[in-house]
Each structure stands twice: as structure tokens, then as C-alpha cells.
C-alpha positions as CSV (number, residue, x, y, z in Angstrom):
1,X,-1.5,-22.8,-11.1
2,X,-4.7,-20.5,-11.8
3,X,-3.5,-18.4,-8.6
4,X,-0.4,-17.8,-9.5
5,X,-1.9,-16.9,-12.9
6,X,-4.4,-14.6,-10.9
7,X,-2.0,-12.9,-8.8
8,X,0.3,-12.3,-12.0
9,X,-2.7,-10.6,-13.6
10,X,-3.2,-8.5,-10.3
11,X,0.2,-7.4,-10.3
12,X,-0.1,-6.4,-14.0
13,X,-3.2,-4.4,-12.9
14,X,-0.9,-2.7,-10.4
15,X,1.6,-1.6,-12.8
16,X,-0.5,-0.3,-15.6
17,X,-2.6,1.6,-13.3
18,X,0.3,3.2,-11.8
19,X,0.8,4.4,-15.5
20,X,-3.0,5.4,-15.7
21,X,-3.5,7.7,-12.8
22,X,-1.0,10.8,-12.3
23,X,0.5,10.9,-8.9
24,X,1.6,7.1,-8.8
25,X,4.9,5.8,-9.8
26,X,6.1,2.5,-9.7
27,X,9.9,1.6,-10.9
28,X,9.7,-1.9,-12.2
29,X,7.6,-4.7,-12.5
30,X,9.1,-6.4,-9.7
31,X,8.1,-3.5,-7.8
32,X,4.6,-3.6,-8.8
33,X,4.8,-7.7,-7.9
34,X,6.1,-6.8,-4.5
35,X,3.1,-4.3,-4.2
36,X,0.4,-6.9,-5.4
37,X,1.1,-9.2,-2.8
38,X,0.9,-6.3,0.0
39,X,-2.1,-5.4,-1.4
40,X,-3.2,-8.1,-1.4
41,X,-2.0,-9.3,2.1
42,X,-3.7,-5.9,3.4
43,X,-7.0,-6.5,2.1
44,X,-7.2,-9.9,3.8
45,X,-5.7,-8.5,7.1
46,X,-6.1,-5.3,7.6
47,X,-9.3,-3.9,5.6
48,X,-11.7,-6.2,7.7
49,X,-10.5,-4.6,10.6
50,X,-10.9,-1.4,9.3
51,X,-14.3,-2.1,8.1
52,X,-15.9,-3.1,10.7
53,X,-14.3,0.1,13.2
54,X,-15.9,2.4,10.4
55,X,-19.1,0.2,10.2
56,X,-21.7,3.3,11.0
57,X,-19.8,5.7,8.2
58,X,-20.1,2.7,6.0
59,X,-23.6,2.4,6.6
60,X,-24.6,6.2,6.1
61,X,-22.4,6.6,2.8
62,X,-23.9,3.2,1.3
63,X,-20.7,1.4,0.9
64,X,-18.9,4.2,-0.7
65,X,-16.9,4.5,2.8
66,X,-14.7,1.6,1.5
67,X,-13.1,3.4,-1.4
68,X,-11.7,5.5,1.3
69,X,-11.0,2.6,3.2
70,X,-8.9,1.1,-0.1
71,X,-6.9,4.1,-0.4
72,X,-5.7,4.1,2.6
73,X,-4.7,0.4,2.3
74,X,-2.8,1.8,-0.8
75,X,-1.1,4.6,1.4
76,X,0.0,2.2,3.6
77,X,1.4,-0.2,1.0
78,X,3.2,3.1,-0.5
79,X,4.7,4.0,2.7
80,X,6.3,0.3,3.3
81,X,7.5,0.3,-0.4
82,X,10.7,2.6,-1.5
83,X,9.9,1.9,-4.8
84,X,6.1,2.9,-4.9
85,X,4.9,6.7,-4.6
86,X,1.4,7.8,-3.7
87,X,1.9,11.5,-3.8
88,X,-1.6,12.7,-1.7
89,X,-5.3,11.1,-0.9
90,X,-7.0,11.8,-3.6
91,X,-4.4,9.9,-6.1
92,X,-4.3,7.1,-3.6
93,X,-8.5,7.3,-4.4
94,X,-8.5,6.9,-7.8
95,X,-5.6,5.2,-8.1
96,X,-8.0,2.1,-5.9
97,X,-10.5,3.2,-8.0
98,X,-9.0,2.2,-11.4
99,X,-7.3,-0.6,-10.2
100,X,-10.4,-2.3,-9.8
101,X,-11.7,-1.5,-12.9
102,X,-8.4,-2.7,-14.7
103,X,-7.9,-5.4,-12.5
104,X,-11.9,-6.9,-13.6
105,X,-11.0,-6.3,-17.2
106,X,-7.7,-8.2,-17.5
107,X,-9.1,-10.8,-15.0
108,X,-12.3,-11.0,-17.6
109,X,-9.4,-11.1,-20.4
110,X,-7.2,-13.5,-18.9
111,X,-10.1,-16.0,-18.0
């Protein structure tokens, strides 16, 4: 039950933040469910991956590689959702940027 509670917090996080940061739009909650789980599916799968190819960059920028990494996990989620928008890079940065601050906050609320 506390993961389905967690993931319903994360997609909350997805949907507000798509409200916070200009250049994101989502259409509906359901949307911003769908997204959640993508997102979340991508940063199991796909970020390790990416991480370790880009482990050198990583290295020299002291971790701050990975927000780069992150938006481009958003980007991708955007592209295989109709209903999700990422207009550029540098929305798709701090759009991953806020989402983990909002996503800590109502986790820290919620728990």
C-alpha cells in the first residue's frame, strides 16, 4: 500500500511541476500518472545506462552531469507521451530540477 501511496505522491509531483515551470504542459492527471510511471520506469532502466556511458563528464562536473542526464530522461518520456510537452532543453532542465524538489516536499508531507 505505501507504494502505491508513493507513486501517487510522485505523480502529484509531476503534475504540479508541470504547472510550476513554463514550457511544460500536461492535460490531465491521468496524463501526469501515465508520465510518473515512465519516469519512473526510465530512471530504473535507462539512466544507469546512461550514467555509466557518461561516467568521465560525470566525474569532471561533480555529479552535476546527471541533471542533464534527467532531462533527457524527461525529453524522452515527452516524446513517447501525446499528452506531455517539453518545449526545449533548458525547460526539460528545470522542469527535473523542480521536480525533485517538489517531489521531496510532498514525499516529507505525505510521510
Amino acid at each position: 500500500m505505501s507504494a502505491i501511496i508513493n507513486f501517487l505522491v510522485y505523480a502529484a509531483a509531476v503534475y504540479i511541476t508541470a504547472f510550476i515551470v513554463p514550457g511544460i504542459k500536461i492535460k490531465s492527471f491521468g496524463t501526469a500518472v501515465i508520465a510518473g510511471l515512465l519516469l519512473i520506469l526510465a530512471r530504473y532502466t535507462i539512466e544507469p545506462i546512461l550514467v555509466l556511458l557518461t561516467l568521465p563528464v560525470t566525474i569532471l562536473t561533480l555529479g552535476l552531469f546527471l541533471i542533464v542526464i534527467n532531462a533527457f530522461i524527461v525529453q524522452i518520456v515527452a516524446a513517447v507521451l501525446d499528452d506531455f510537452k517539453v518545449e526545449g532543453f533548458i525547460p526539460a532542465i528545470i522542469y527535473s530540477i523542480a521536480l525533485s524538489v517538489v517531489g521531496t516536499v510532498l514525499q516529507w508531507i505525505f510521510q
